[in-house]
C-alpha positions as a Markdown table, in Angstrom:
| # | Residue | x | y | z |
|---|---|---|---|---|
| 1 | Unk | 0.0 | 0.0 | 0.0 |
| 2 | Unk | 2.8 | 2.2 | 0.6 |
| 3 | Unk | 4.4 | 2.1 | -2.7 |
| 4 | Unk | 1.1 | 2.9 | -4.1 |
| 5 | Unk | 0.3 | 5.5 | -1.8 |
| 6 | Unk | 4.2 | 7.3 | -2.5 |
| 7 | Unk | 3.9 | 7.2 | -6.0 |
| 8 | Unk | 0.4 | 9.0 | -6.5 |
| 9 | Unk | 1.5 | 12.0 | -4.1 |
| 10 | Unk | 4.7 | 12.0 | -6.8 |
| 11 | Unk | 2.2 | 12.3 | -9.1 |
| 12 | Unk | 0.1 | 15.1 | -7.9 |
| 13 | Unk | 3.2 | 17.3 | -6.9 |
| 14 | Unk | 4.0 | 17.0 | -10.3 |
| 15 | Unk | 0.1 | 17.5 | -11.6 |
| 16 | Unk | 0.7 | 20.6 | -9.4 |
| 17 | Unk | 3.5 | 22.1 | -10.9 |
| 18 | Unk | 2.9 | 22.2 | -14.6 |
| 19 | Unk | -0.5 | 23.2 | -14.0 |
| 20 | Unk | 0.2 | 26.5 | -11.7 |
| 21 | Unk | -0.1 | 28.8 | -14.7 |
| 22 | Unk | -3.9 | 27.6 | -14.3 |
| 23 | Unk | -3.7 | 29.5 | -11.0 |
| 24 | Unk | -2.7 | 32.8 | -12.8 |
| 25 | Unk | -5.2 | 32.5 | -15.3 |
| 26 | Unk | -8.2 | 31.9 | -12.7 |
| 27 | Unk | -7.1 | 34.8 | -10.4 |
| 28 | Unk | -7.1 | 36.8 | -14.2 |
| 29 | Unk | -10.7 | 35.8 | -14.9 |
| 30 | Unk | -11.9 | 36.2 | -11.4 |
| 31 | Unk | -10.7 | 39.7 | -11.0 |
| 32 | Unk | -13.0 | 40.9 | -13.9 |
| 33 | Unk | -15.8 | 39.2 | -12.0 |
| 34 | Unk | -14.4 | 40.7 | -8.6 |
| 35 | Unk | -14.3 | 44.6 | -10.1 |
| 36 | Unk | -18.1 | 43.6 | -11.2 |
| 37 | Unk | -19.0 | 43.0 | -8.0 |
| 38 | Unk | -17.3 | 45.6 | -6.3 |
| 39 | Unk | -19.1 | 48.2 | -8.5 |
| 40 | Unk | -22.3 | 46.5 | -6.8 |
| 41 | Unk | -21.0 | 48.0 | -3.4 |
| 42 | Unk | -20.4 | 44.6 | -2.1 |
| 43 | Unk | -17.3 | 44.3 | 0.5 |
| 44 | Unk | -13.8 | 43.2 | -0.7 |
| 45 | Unk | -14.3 | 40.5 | 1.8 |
| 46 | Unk | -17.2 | 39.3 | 0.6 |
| 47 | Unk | -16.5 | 39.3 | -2.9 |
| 48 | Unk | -13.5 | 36.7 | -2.5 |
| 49 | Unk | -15.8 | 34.7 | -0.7 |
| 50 | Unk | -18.3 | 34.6 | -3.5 |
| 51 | Unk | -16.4 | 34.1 | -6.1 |
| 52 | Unk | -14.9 | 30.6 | -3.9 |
| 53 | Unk | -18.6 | 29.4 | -4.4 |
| 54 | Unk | -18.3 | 29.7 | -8.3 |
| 55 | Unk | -18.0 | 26.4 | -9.8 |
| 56 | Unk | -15.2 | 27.2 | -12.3 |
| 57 | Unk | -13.4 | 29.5 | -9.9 |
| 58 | Unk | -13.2 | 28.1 | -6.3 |
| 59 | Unk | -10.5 | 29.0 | -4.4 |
| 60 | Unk | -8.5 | 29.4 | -7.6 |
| 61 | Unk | -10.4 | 32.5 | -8.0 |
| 62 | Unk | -11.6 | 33.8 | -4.5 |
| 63 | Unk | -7.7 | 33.7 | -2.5 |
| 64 | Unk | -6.0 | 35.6 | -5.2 |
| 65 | Unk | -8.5 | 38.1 | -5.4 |
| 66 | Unk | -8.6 | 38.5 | -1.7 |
| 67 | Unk | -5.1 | 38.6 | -1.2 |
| 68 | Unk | -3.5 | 40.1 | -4.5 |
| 69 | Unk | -6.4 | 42.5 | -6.0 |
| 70 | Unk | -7.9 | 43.5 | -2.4 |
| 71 | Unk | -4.4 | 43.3 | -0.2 |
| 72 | Unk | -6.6 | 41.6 | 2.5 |
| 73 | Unk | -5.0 | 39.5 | 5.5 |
| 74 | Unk | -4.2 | 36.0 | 4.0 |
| 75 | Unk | -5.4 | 34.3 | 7.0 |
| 76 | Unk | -8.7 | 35.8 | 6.9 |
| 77 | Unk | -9.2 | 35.6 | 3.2 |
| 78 | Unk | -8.2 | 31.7 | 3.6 |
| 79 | Unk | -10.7 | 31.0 | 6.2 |
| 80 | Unk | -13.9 | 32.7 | 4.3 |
| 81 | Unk | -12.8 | 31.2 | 0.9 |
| 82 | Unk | -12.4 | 27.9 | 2.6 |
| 83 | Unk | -16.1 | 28.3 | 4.2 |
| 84 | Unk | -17.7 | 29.9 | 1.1 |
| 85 | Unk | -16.6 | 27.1 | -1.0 |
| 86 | Unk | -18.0 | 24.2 | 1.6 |
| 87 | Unk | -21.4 | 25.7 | 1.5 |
| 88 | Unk | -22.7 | 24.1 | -1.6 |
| 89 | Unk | -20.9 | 20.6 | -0.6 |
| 90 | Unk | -23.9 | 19.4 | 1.4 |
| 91 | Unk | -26.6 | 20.0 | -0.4 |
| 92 | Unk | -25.1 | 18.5 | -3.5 |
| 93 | Unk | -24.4 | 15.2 | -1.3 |
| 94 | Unk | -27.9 | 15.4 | -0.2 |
| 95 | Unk | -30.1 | 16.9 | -2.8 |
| 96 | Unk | -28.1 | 15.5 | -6.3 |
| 97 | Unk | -29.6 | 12.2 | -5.9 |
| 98 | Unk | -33.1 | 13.2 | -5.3 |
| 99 | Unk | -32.9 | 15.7 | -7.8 |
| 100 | Unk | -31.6 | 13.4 | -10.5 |
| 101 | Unk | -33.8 | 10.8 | -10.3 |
| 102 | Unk | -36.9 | 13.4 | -10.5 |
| 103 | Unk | -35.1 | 15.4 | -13.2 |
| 104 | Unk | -33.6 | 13.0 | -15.3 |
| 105 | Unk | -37.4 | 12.2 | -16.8 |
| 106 | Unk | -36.9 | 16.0 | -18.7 |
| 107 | Unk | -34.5 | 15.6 | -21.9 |
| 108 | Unk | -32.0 | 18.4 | -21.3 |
| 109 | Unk | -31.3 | 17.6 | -17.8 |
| 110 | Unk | -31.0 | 13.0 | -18.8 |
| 111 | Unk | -28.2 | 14.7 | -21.0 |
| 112 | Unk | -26.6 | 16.7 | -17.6 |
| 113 | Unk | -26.8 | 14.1 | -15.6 |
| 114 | Unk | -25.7 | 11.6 | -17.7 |
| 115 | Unk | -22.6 | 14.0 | -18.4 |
| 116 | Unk | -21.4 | 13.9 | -14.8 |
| 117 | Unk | -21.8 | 10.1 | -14.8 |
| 118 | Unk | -19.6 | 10.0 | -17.1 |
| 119 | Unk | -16.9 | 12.8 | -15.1 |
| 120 | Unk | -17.3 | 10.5 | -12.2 |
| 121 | Unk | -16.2 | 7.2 | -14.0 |
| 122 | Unk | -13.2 | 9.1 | -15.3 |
| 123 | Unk | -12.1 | 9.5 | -12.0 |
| 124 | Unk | -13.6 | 6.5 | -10.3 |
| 125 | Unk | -10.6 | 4.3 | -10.4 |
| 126 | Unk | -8.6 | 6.9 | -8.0 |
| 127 | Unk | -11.6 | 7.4 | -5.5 |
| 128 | Unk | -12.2 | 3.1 | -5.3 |
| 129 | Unk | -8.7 | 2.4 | -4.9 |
| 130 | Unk | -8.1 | 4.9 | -1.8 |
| 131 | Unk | -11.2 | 5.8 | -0.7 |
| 132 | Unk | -11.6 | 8.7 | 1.5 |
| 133 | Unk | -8.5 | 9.6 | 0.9 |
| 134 | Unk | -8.3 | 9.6 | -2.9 |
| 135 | Unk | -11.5 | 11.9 | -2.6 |
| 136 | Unk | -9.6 | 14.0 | -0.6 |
| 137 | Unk | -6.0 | 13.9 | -2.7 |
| 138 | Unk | -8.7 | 14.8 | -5.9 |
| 139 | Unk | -10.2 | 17.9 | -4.2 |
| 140 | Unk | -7.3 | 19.3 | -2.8 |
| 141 | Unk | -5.6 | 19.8 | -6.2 |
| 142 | Unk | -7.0 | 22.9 | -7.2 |
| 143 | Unk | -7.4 | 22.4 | -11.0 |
| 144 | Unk | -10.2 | 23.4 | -13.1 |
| 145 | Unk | -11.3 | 20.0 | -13.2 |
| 146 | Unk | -11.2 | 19.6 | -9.8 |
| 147 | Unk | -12.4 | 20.9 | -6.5 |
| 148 | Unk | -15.6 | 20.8 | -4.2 |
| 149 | Unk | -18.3 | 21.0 | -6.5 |
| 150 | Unk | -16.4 | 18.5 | -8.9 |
| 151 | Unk | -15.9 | 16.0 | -5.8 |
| 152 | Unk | -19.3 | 16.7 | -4.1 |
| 153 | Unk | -20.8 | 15.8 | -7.5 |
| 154 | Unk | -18.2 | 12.7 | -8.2 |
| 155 | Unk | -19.2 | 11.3 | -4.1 |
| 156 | Unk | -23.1 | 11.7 | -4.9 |
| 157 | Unk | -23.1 | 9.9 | -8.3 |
| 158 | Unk | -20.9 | 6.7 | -6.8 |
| 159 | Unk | -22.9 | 6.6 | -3.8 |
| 160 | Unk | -20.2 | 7.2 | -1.0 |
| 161 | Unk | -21.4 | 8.0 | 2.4 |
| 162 | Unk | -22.8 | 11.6 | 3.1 |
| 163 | Unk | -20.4 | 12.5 | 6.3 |
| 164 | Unk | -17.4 | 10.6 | 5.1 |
| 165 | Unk | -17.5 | 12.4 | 1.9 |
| 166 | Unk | -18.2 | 15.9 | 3.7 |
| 167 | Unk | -14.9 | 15.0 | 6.2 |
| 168 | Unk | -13.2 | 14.1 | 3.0 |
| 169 | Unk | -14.1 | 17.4 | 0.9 |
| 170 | Unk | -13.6 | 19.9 | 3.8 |
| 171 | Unk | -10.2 | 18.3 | 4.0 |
| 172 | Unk | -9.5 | 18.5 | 0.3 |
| 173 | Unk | -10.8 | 22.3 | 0.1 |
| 174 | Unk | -8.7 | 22.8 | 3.6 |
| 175 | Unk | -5.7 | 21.3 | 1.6 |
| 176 | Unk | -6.4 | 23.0 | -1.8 |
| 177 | Unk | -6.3 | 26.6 | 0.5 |
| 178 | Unk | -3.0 | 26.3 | 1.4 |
| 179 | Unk | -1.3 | 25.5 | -1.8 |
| 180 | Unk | -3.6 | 28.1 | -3.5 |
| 181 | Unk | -2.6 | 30.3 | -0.2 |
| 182 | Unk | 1.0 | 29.7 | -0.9 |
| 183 | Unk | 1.2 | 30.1 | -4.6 |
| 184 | Unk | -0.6 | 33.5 | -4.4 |
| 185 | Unk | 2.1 | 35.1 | -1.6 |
| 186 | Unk | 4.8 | 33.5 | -3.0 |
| 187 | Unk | 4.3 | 33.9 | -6.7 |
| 188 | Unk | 7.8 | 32.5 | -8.5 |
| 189 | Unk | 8.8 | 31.7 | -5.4 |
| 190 | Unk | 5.8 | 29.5 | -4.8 |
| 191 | Unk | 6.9 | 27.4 | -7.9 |
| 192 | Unk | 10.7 | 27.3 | -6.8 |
| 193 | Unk | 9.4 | 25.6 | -3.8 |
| 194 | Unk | 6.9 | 22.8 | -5.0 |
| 195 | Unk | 9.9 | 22.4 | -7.3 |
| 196 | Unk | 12.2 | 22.1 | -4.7 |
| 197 | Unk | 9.3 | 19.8 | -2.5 |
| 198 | Unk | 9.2 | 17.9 | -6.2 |
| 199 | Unk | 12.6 | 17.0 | -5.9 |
| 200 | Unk | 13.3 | 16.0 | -2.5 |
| 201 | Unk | 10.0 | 13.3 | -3.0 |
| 202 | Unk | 11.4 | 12.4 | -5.3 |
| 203 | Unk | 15.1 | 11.8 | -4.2 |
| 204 | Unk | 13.6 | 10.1 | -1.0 |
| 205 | Unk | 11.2 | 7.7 | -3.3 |
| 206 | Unk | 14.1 | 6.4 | -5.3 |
| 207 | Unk | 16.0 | 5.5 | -2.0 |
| 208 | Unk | 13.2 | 4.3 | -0.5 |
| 209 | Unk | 12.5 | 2.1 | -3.5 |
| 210 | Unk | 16.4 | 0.7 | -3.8 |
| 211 | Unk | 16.4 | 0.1 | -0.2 |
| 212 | Unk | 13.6 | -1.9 | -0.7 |
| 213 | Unk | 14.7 | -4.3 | -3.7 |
| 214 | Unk | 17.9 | -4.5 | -2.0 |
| 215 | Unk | 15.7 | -6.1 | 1.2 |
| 216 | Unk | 13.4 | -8.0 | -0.6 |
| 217 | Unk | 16.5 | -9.4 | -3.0 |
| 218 | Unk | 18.3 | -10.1 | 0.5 |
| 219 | Unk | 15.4 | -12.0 | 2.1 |
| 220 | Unk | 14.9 | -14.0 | -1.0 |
| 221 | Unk | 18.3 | -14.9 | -1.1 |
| 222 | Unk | 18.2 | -16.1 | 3.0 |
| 223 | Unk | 15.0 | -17.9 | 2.0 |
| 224 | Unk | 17.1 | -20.0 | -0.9 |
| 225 | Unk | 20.3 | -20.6 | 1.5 |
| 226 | Unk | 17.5 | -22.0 | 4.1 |
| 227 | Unk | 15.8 | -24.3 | 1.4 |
| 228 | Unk | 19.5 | -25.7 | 0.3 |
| 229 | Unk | 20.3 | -26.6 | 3.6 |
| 230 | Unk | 17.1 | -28.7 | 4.7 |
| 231 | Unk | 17.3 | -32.0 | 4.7 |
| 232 | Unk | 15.6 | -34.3 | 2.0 |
């Protein structure tokens, strides 16, 4: 389990880092949407927060806007984007199902739901093979096609358990705040560092997995010697 385990958070520190530009261009978007809401005389604060409840934004969107358009505190602008984007994560666990199985009778919304079928078996394999914690390592990567809504949605339609799943997202989202958190302060630097994080995982896998074929070659090799000298 271990090796399996080590080699899929390799592969989502490296998911990570060719996919920050994604960041830039979120925070790009989102600030349009920000200055839109602004105008409305709603506070800076506020407006982060909302834009963390927009399905292709999240926390993409909402951190970088509260930290680099509005120069807000980073610890407050983490907390409300974190709790903005977990409000629409239990009634999608609770509500998709009943919702789909009443909708799905009208044409347009068979074709929606039928769609996100589909997203969830794409990522199906992940979320089986580690559970709660693949749900969690899914949500916390924040990519457009990931995130709360994406997970909520991917939970409901494979049946997972409500609370598990909720424990599992708010971890995710938790997660997904802090790399979002540290990219955004950290800009260039950010990247230097989940390269340099990159490389020290990876440095640590490859001893980890010679010291292992040296062990298991060494035990098979005590297991022979015993065979050779048992008597027939």
């Amino acid at each position: 389990m271990r090796r399996p385990c080590t080699a899929l958070v390799f592969a989502l520190f490296v998911v990570l880092l060719i996919t920050s530009p994604t960041l830039l261009l979120a925070a790009r978007d989102a600030g349009s949407v920000a200055d839109s809401l602004r105008e409305r005389g709603i506070p800076p604060l506020l407006v982060a927060g909302l834009i963390s409840m927009i399905p292709i934004f999240e926390l993409r969107g909402g951190i970088p806007v509260g930290i680099a358009l509005f120069k807000l505190h980073p610890v407050t602008v983490y907390f409300t984007c974190v709790v903005f984007n977990l409000i629409p994560v239990l009634p999608i666990l609770l509500l998709l199902n009943p919702l789909r199985r009443l909708l799905s009778r009208v044409p347009p919304f068979r074709g929606l739901f039928r769609y996100l079928e589909r997203k969830a078996a794409k990522n199906k394999r992940l979320i089986e093979r580690y559970e709660e914690i693949g749900l969690t390592l899914f949500v916390a990567i924040p990519l457009p096609v990931t995130g709360a809504w994406t997970g909520s949605i991917i939970a409901e339609v494979m049946g997972l358990k409500v609370m598990k799943s909720f424990l599992s997202i708010t971890l995710g989202v938790a997660l997904a705040g802090i790399i979002v958190t540290m990219l955004t302060l950290l800009r260039i630097y950010g990247l230097v560092g989940a390269l340099a994080i990159l490389l020290t995982f990876l440095i640590v896998y490859i001893i980890r997995a010679r010291r292992d074929l040296r062990s298991g070659k060494e035990k098979k090799t005590g297991e022979t010697d015993r065979e050779e000298h048992i008597p027939s």
